[in-house]
C-alpha positions in Angstrom: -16.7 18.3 13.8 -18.3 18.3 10.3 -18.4 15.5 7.9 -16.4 17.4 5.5 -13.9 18.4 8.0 -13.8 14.6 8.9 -13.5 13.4 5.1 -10.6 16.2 4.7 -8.8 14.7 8.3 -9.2 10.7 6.2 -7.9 12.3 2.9 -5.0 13.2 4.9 -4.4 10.3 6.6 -4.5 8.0 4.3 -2.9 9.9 1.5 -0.9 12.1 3.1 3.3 11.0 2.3 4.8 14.2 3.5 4.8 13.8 7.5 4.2 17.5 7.8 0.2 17.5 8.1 -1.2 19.5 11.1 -4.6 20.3 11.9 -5.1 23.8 13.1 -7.6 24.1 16.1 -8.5 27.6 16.0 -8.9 27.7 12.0 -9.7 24.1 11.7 -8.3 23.8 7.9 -5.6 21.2 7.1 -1.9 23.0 7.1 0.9 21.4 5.5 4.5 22.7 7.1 6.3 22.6 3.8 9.0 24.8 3.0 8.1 28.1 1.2 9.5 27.1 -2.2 7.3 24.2 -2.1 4.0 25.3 -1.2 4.3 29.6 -1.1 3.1 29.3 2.3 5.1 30.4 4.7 6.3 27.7 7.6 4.5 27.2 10.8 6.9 28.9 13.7 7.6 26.1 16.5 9.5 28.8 18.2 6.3 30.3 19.1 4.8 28.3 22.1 1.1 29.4 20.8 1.8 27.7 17.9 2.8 24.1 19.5 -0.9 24.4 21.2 -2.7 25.2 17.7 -1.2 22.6 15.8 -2.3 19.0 16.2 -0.4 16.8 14.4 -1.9 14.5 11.7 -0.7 10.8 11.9 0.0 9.5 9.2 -1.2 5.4 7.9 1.8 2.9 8.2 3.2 1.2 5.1 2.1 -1.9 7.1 -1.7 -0.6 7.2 -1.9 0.9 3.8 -0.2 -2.5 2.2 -3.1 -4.8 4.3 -5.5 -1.8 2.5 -4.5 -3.2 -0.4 -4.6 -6.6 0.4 -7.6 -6.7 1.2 -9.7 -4.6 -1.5 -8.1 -7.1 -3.8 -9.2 -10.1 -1.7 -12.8 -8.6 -2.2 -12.7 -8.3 -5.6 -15.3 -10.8 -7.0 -13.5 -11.1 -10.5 -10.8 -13.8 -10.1 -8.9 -12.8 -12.8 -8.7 -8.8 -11.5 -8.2 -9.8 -8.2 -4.9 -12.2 -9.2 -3.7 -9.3 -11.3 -3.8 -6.8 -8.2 -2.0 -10.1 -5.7 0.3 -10.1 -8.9 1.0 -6.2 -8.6 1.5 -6.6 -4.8 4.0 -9.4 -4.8 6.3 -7.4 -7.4 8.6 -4.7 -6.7 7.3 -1.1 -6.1 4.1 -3.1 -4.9 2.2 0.6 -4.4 2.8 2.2 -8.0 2.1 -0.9 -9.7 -1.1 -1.7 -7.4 -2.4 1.8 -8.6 -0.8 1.1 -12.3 -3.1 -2.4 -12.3 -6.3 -0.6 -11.0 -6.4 2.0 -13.7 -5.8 -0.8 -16.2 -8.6 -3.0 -15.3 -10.7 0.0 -14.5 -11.7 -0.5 -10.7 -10.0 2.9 -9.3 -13.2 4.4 -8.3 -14.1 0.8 -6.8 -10.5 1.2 -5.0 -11.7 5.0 -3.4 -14.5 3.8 -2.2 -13.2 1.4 -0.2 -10.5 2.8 1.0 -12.6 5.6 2.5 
C-alpha cells in the first residue's frame, strides 16, 4: 500500500461523516455510496455478490475518539490562554463547530492537522 493511498484511507477515517466510505480492492480509490443526486456517481450495486467482495468498508472514528482528539491537541497546546479557549469551546454546546470556530480564531488550524494526522 502507498503512502498516499494510506494518507487518503486517514483522511477518510477521520473526516469522513457520511458512513458510506468503501475502499475498492481491485481499483484501490476511495468510493463514496452516495445517492446519484448527490455525488453524479452512480450507487455501488450490493445486489451483485462481486461487488460485496470488492468493497471494503471504511470505519469510521467514534464521536468518543474524535472528542479525546480534541482533548488532547488542546492539552498540548503550550499557550495557556489558547489552550483554555479550545477546553472553553469543548465544554459548550456544538463542542465540534465551535472547537474548529476557536482554532481559526486563534490561528492554530494547521497546528490542529498536523496533529491529527
Amino acid at each position: 500500500m502507498n503512502l498516499n493511498l494510506l494518507d487518503q484511507l486517514i483522511d477518510t477515517y477521520l473526516l469522513n461523516d457520511m458512513d458510506e466510505a468503501y475502499y475498492d480492492v481491485k481499483e484501490k480509490p476511495i468510493v463514496y455510496d452516495w445517492e446519484d443526486d448527490e455525488t453524479a456517481e452512480s450507487e455501488i450495486d450490493w445486489d451483485d455478490e462481486e461487488n460485496c467482495e470488492r468493497y471494503e468498508l471504511i470505519p469510521l472514528i467514534s464521536t468518543f475518539e474524535s472528542f479525546r482528539l480534541m482533548e488532547q491537541f488542546a492539552d498540548s497546546v503550550d499557550d495557556d490562554r489558547k489552550s483554555n479557549m479550545l477546553f472553553q469551546a469543548l465544554r459548550k454546546s456544538k463542542p465540534f463547530r465551535r472547537f474548529k470556530d476557536t482554532l481559526l480564531e486563534l490561528g492554530i488550524r494547521d497546528e490542529w492537522f498536523a496533529l491529527e494526522y
